[in-house]
Every structure is written in structure tokens, then in C-alpha cells.
N, C-alpha and C positions, 0 to 999 in steps of 0.2 A: 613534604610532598614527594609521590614516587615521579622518579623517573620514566620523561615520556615514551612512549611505545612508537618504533619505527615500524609503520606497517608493511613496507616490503622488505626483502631482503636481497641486495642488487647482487645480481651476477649470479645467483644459486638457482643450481639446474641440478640434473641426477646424470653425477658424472662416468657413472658407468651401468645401466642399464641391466639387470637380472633378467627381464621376461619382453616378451613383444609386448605388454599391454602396459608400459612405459609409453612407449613410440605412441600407441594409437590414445592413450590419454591424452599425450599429448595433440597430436592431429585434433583431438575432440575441442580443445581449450583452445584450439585457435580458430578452428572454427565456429565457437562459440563469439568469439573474440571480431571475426571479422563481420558474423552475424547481428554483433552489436555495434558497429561500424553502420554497415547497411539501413541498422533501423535507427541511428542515433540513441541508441542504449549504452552509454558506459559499462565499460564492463568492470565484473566485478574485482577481478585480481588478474595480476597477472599468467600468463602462460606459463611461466618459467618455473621453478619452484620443484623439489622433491616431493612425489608421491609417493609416500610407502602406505600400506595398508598402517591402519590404528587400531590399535584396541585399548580403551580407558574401563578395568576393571575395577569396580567401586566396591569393595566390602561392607557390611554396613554394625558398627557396634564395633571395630577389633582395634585394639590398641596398641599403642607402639610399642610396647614392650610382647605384644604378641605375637610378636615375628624377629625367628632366631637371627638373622641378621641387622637385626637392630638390639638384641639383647641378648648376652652372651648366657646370661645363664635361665632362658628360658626355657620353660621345662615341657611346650606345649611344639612338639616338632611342626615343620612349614618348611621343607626342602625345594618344594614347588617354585614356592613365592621368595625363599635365597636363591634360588637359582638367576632368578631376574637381577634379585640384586647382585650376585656375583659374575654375571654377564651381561651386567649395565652399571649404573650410576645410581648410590644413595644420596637421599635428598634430609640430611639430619635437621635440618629447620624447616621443616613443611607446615602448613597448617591450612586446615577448614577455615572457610569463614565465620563458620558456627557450630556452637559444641552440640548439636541435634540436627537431624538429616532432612528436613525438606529444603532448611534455609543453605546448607550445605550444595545441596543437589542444582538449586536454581542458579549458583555463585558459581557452580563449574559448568553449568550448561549455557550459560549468559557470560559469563566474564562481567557481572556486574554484582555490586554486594546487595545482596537481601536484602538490608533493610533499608534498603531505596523503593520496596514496595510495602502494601500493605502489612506486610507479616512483620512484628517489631518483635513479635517472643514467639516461644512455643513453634507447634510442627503443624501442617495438614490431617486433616484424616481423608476415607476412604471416600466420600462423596462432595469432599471440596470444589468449588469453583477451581477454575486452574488461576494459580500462580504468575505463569509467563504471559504476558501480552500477545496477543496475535499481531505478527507483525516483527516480535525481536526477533534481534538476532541471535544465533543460536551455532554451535560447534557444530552442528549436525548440518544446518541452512548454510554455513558458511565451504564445508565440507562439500554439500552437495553443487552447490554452485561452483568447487572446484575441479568437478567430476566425479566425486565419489560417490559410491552409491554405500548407504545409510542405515545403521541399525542400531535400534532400542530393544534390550532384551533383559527384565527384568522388574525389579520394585519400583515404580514411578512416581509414588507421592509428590509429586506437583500440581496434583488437582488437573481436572479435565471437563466438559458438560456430560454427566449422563443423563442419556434421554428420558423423559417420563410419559406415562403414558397417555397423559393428559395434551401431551405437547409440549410441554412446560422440560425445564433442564434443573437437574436434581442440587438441590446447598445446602449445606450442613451449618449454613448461618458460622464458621469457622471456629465451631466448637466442638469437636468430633469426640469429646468428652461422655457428650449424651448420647442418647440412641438417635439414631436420625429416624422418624415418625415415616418419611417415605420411602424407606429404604423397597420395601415390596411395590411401590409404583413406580419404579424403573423398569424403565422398555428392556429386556436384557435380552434382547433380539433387535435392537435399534440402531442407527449410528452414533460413535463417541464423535463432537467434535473438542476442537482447541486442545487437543492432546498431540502425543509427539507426532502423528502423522502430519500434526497444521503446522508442527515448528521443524522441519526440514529432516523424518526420520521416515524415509521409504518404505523402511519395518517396522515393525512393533511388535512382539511377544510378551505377555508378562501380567501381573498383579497393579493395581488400581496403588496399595498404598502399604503399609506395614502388615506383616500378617495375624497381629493383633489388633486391626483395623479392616469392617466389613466395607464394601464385598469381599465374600471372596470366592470365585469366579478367574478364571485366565481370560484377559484379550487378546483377540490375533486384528492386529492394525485399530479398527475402530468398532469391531465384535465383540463381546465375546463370544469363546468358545463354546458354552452351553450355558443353558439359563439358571438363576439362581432358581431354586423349587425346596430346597431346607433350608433350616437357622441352624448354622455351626459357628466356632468361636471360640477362641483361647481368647480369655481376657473379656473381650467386647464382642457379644454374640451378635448376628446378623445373616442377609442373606448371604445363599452360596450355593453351587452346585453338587449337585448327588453324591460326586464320586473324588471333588476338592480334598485333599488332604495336607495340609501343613509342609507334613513330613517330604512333599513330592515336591515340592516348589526348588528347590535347589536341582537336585536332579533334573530337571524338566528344563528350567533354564540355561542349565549346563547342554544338555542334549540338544536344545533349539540355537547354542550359539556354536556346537561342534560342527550342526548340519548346516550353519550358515557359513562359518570357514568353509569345507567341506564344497557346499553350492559356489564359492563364491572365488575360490583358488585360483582361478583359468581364467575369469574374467579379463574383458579387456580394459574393467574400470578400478583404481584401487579400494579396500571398504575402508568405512570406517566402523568398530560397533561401541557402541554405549553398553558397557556389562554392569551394572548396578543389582547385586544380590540383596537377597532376603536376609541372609547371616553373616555372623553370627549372631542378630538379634534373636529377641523370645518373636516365637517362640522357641524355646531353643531345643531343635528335634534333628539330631542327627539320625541316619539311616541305622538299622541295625547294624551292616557293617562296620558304622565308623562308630556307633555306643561303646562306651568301655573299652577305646582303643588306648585314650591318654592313661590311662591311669593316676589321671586327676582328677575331672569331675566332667559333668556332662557338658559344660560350654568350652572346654578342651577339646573335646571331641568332636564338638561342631565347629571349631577351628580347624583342626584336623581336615574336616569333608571339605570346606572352607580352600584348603589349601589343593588338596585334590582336585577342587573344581580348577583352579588357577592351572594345575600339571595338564588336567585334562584338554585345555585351550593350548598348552606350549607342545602339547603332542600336536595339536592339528596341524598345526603349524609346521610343523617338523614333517609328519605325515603328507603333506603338501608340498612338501618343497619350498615355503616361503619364509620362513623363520628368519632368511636373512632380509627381507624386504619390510617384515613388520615392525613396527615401533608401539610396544609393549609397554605400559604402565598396570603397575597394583599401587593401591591406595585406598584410603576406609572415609568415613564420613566424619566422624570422631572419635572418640576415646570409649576404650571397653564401659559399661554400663554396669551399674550394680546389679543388674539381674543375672552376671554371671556369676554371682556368689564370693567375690572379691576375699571374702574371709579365706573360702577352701582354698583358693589359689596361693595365697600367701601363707598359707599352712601349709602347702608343697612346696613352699619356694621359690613361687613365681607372684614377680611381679608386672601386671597387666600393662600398666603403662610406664615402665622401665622406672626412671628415677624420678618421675615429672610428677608433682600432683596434681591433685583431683581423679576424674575423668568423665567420662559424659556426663549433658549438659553445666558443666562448671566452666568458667571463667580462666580454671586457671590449665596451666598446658598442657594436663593431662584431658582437658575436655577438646581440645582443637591441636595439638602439635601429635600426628599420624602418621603413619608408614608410607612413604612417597619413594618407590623404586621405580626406573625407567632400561628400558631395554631396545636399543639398535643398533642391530649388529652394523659393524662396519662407518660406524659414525660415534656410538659412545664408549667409549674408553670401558671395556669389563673392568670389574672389579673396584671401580673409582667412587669417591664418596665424597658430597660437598657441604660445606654448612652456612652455603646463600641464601639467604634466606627467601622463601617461594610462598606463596599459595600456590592452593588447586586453581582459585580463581584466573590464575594467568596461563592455565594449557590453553585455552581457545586463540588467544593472543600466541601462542608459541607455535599454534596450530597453523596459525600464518602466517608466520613468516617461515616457518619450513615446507608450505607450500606457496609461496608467492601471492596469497590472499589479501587484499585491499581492507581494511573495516574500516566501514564507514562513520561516519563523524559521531553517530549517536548510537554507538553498539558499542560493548561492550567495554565499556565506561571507565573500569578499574580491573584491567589483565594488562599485564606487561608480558611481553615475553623471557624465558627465559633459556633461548635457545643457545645463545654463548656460552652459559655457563655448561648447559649439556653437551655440546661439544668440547666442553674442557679449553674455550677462548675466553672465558672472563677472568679479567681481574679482580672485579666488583659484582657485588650482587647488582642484580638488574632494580632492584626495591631495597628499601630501607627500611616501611614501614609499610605496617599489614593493624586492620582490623578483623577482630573477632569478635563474637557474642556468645553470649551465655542462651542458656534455656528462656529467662527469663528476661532477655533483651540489654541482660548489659555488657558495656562496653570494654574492651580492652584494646588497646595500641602501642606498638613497636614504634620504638625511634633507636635501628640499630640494636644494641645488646639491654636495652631498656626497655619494660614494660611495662604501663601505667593501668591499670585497672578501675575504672570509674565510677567503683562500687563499697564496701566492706563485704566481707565475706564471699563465697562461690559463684552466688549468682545462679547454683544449680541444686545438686541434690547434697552435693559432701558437705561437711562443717567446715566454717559454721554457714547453716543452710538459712537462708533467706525467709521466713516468717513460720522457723522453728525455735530458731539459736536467741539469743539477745543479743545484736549487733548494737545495740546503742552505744557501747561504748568505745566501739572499736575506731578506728579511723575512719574517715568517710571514702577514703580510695587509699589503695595500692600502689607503689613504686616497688620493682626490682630488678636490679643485675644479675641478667642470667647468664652473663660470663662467667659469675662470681657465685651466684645462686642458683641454679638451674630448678633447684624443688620449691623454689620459690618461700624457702621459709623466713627472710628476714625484711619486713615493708620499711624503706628508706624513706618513706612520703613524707616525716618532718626535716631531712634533712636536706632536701634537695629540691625548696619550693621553687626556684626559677625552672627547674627540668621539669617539673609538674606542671607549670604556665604554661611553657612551650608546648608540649605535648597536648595539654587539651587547647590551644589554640590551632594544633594542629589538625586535631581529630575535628573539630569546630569547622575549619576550614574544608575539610575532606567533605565533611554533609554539607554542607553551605552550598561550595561549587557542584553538586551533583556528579562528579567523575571525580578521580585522581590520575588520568591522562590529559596531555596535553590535548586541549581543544576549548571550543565558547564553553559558559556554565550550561550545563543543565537542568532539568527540575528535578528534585525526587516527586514519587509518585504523591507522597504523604509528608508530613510533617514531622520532624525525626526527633524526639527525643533525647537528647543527648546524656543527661544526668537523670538516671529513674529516681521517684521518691524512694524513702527506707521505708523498706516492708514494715507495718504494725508487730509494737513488742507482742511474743508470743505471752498466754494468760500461764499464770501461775499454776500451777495442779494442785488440785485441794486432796 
């Protein structure tokens, strides 16, 4: 079991103050504070607690070995994104909760694991119901309740209601496989509701869901921007707007989170923003200027703009004056994808996800172990590098206790913080054991330097791939020492059956009680699967 999460952290204030709007956050939060006094409302968190501005920039497809400070000989420059890590703290044991990004995205907006909800495999598409319940809790809801004012800018695949015109709110029956039949009966002048404005995000800019997934259409809060009126489409055609182009989405996102720095500088409240891009997934369209910059191939290059975008957010910063009050994260969703062309890259020399196999949607740590750098000044040691083991899952838990934030008994279930270890005070990791998923919902767990895999084969797309390969004869699960095995190429699972008991009693246990923080059990939403059947042997070829 992890260890439980103290949700405050006594005596931590902001010991030396940068700007007035320190002081009057403050004043705000205690006025807040005596305001719920007054009406017998507990309040949420404490007064106390450091406020720096946040920014959690989420990549989406870029793999650990695609960023030079995590791989020395990679061949695809990010000076941007080492700059973070050379004036903050690398995070060499990081991991998603899922090697594909919706389940990903919910697990760090919730501090609760995915498959505590409906979704046990697979991703959202473009007209899903939403994901998050109305009502959780949320990094952005817990942020704003501690004064911060709140922003979402960018790919959101969480699902949301879009309106239709009937009255009715749009579902893709959670198959976004097919064409959605009403895609053109959405109000696309209506209001979105249960999307980030209902889960604690004052802003909102950005795309519905992958941009190989329609609409596509920009939101601004619960609008869009202009109505869909053509079918356009990489991949999966649908509706979209006139003047929509792929290519602009990065740029665009970039620009609406420069001018929200920018707007938001001087303020007397800290922000927070949620930066989740479009790349380097497919489609994969770097601008002219950055095409043909690697001289690798074209998903180099939209790593490249990629990184640009990251430079671009540390200039605001810089340009503002505030560089030293922010607290700066880059981090990706999972591991690079085969649609970057895995072959050309390793024909130059690089390898996408450093020494780890697989990578997106697999199982194994090239599908979930990502690029996790943090940056603040004057609290994290530059140039410092740890190997505690983290999820993303636990920034909303880290979120509060570096702002003095209370969570409440039934939020965010499974986030520890890991704030001692980022100030360079732990001994110990904060966690021992971390769950992941594959594409296809199965499971793997950490016990320490140990990871059990509760499957044969990936579990994603690599070999041997799940109802292509012949796994029948393979082991039924995975055991390895990745102190000892990092590429994961030797499975111990005959030889270490009592570490195999423990482990899936463990993992058993983890779903069972509905959290892995200390508190009462909870329910999961659904029924959890623990051991998936084996995929049908693949048919012979005549």
C-alpha cells in the first residue's frame, strides 16, 4: 500500500514575498476563511501555504528519450524543455497512469486512477460524454478554492455535453471508432456543459479531443469559436469550421497561454494554468518554419516546435518578471507512438524512448515511464535529479500541500504528495507502488524496483501485440528487476512465485478498497477487472 498523504503542511507560509499580491491572496483566504466561520462553512484549506503561480505543461505522444536531458545522445534538440530541467529537478521514475491519454489526463486532473471509472481500455473521442463527474475534485477546483484563478488551454479529451439541437446532448455511445451519425446535429452556437468550466477552470481555450478526432472547431469556455459548416479530417473526417486548420492548433494554444501570462502578471491572485497540447501527436504538422529543421524526419520537427512552445511560456515569464514565483512543470501523457516512424529515428540514431521498451499504448515502460521535469526557483535545487519513484497522479496532492489545501475524504483517492522529495527533504520516496495500464486495460504494478505485469505480451501495439502475436505460449504475466533490468528483457515470473502472490494481492487490494490513501474504503464506479482474458489466437494465413 502507498503511503498516506498529509493533507496539510504545518507551519508553511511564503517566507519572503516577491510581489503585493502575496499579501492580498492572502487577506483574500482569510477572508474567505472567516467568511466560512460566519456561515458555518468549513473551510476548504488553510490560509497559510505558498502561492506561486503553476503551470502543468502536458505534451502529448513525446517520449522519454525525446528530451536531451533525459538522453544523452538524442538527436532531436529541446534546449527549452533542459533548461527546466537544468533549473529544477528531474524526475527519472515518473509515470502516467496509462500508456494512452484520456486515462492519463483524468489521473492528473483528479489524483484518482482511471480505471476507478467507466473507462477500463482505450481513449475518448471527440463527442464523448464527459469522463469527470460533476462534483469531483479537481487540481483546478481545489486551486481555485485556494485563490487561484484557473486555466485550461488546450486538447481536452475528457469528454464534455455537446448540445444538440434537438435539446438532447451529443454520445458517441464510447466508441469514437465510427462516425458519430449526429455529429452535424450539434448546436455549435450552444452551451458546452460538465466540461472544465463545471470542474473548477475559469478559462478554457482549446479542441474537444485529439486532432484526429472530430470536431474540430476551437472552444472559448463553453462556445465555440465559430460553427462547424465543412467536413475536414486527418484520419477521421467530421464536422469543423471554415478556416480550422491542424497545422494552427499548436501556435494558437501557444498564443492564448502567452496572453494569458501576459493578462495575468500583475494580478493580485496567483494562476494556475493546465497547458495540454496537441503534439507531438498525428497529426503530425509542424509549421513551415519548424519542417525540415531536425534533420531527422517530420516528428522531430514537431518536437522541435514542441519545445519552442515550452521556450515560449519561459520567455513570459521572464518577460513579466515572475519566473521566479512560478512553479513550472513539462511532462507528456506517454511514450512516443508508432506514428512517429520509430524505424527513421533509430536509423539516425535516436532512440525515442531512451533505453525503456515498448512505448505508447504498451504495458511495458516505454508506454507510461515519461519526461517529469519541475522548476522553482528558489525552492528546487537546479540542476538536481531524483529516482523516487512519482506519478503525475500525485501533483494535485503536492498541489496541496505547497499551498496549505485540505482534500477532502473522498478526492483524490490515489495522489500522495511529493513535495519533500522536490525540495530535496526526503529520504524516501513518498510511494512505493504505482499502477499503470496499457491501451488495452492491462495491468502493471511496482512494488519498489519490481514490476509485475498481469498480462503476456504489451498489452498495446509492440510485440508481441495482443490478438496479432501467438501469446499462447508465453507466460501468463510478467515479473522484472528494473534495477537490474531496466529494458525489461528478462520475466523472473517462474522464479519468484511468493513476489508474484504479494504483488497481485496487492494490486487486488488497491481496487478492492477504492483509494490507496489513507481513509474509509470507497467504491469504484464500476467493476474492475483485474486479470483480462488472453486475446484469441491470431488465424493462420493461407
Amino acid at each position: 500500500m502507498l503511503q498516506p498523504f498529509a493533507p496539510t503542511l504545518p507551519g508553511c507560509h511564503r517566507s519572503s514575498p516577491l510581489r503585493l499580491r502575496s499579501s492580498i491572496a492572502t487577506l483574500a483566504l482569510a477572508a474567505v476563511a472567516i467568511l466560512a466561520v460566519l456561515t458555518g462553512t468549513p473551510p476548504v484549506g488553510a490560509a497559510g501555504g505558498d502561492h506561486p503561480n503553476i503551470i502543468f505543461i502536458l505534451a502529448d505522444d513525446q517520449g522519454f528519450g525525446d528530451v536531451g536531458a533525459l538522453n544523452p545522445d538524442s538527436k532531436i534538440p529541446t534546449p527549452n524543455i533542459d533548461r527546466i530541467a537544468n533549473e529544477g529537478m528531474i524526475f527519472g521514475d515518473a509515470h502516467t497512469s496509462s500508456s494512452v491519454c484520456t486515462p492519463t489526463r483524468y489521473s492528473v486532473l483528479t489524483g484518482r486512477y482511471h480505471w476507478r471509472t467507466h473507462l477500463q481500455k482505450g481513449v475518448l473521442g471527440g463527442f464523448s460524454k464527459p469522463l469527470i463527474s460533476p462534483g469531483r475534485l479537481t487540481i483546478a477546483s481545489l486551486l481555485k478554492r485556494q485563490g487561484y484563478t484557473t486555466a485550461g488551454i488546450g486538447k481536452w479529451h475528457l469528454g464534455w455535453d455537446w448540445p444538440l439541437k434537438d435539446g438532447g446532448t451529443a454520445d458517441d455511445g464510447g466508441d469514437f471508432s465510427k462516425p458519430y451519425a449526429k455529429g452535424w446535429d450539434v448546436d455549435y452556437e450552444g452551451e458546452i456543459q460538465n466540461g472544465p468550466n463545471d470542474l473548477g477552470f475559469d478559462y478554457f481555450f482549446g479542441i474537444s479531443a485529439s486532432l484526429d478526432m472530430p470536431p474540430y472547431v476551437y472552444v472559448r469556455n463553453r462556445v465555440p469559436v465559430q460553427k462547424a459548416t465543412v467536413t475536414k479530417g486527418f484520419n477521421r473526417k467530421g464536422p469543423a469550421a471554415a478556416d480550422f486548420e491542424a497545422v494552427d492548433v499548436l501556435p494558437k494554444i501557444t498564443d492564448e497561454t502567452v496572453r494569458f501570462i501576459n493578462d495575468h502578471a500583475d494580478a493580485p491572485q496567483p494562476f494556475f494554468i493546465y497547458f495540454p497540447l496537441n503534439a507531438p501527436h498525428t497529426p503530425i504538422v509542424p509549421t513551415d518554419q519548424w519542417r525540415g529543421k531536425s534533420g531527422v524526419n517530420v516528428y522531430a520537427d514537431f518536437t522541435m516546435q514542441v519545445d519552442a512552445t515550452v521556450g515560449k511560456v519561459l520567455d513570459a515569464l521572464d518577460a513579466n518578471g515572475i519566473a521566479d514565483e512560478t512553479l513550472i512543470v513539462f511532462t507528456t501523457d506517454n511514450g512516443c507512438s508508432p506514428a512517429a516512424k520509430i524505424g527513421e529515428l533509430e536509423a539516425a540514431g535516436h532512440d525515442q524512448n531512451y533505453i525503456y521498451r515498448g512505448h505508447k499504448a504498451d504495458i511495458y515502460e516505454g508506454g507510461h515511464r515519461v519526461p517529469f521535469v519541475v522548476r522553482w526557483p528558489g525552492k528546487v535545487k537546479p540542476g538536481s535529479r531524483t529516482e523516487h519513484l512519482v506519478g503525475q497522479i500525485d501533483f494535485l496532492a503536492t498541489a496541496a500541500e505547497i499551498t496549505g489545501a485540505t482534500i477532502p475524504a473522498d478526492g483524490a483517492e490515489d495522489s500522495v504528495s511529493f513535495l519533500p522529495t522536490l525540495l530535496g527533504k526526503a529520504d524516501q520516496p513518498a510511494r512505493n507502488s504505482i499502477i499503470s495500464q496499457s491501451i488495452g486495460g492491462q495491468f502493471a504494478i511496482r512494488d519498489g524496483q519490481w514490476k509485475l505485469c498481469v498480462c503476456p505480451g504489451s498489452g498495446g501495439w509492440s510485440r508481441p501485440r495482443p490478438g496479432r502475436d501467438d501469446m499462447t505460449d508465453l507466460p501468463p504475466m510478467q515479473l522484472y528487476d528494473l534495477a537490474s533490468d531496466p529494458g525489461e528483457e528478462n520475466n523472473l515470473i517462474a522464479l519468484h512465485p511468493d513476489r508474484v502472490a504479494s504483488m497481485m494481492a496487492m494490486l487486488r487490494q488497491t481496487i478492492d478498497d477504492g483509494r490507496t490513501t489513507a481513509g474509509q474504503k470507497l467504491e469504484n464506479d464500476v467493476d474492475v477487472v483485474m486479470v483480462k482474458p488472453l486475446p484469441p489466437k491470431p488465424r493462420a494465413k493461407r
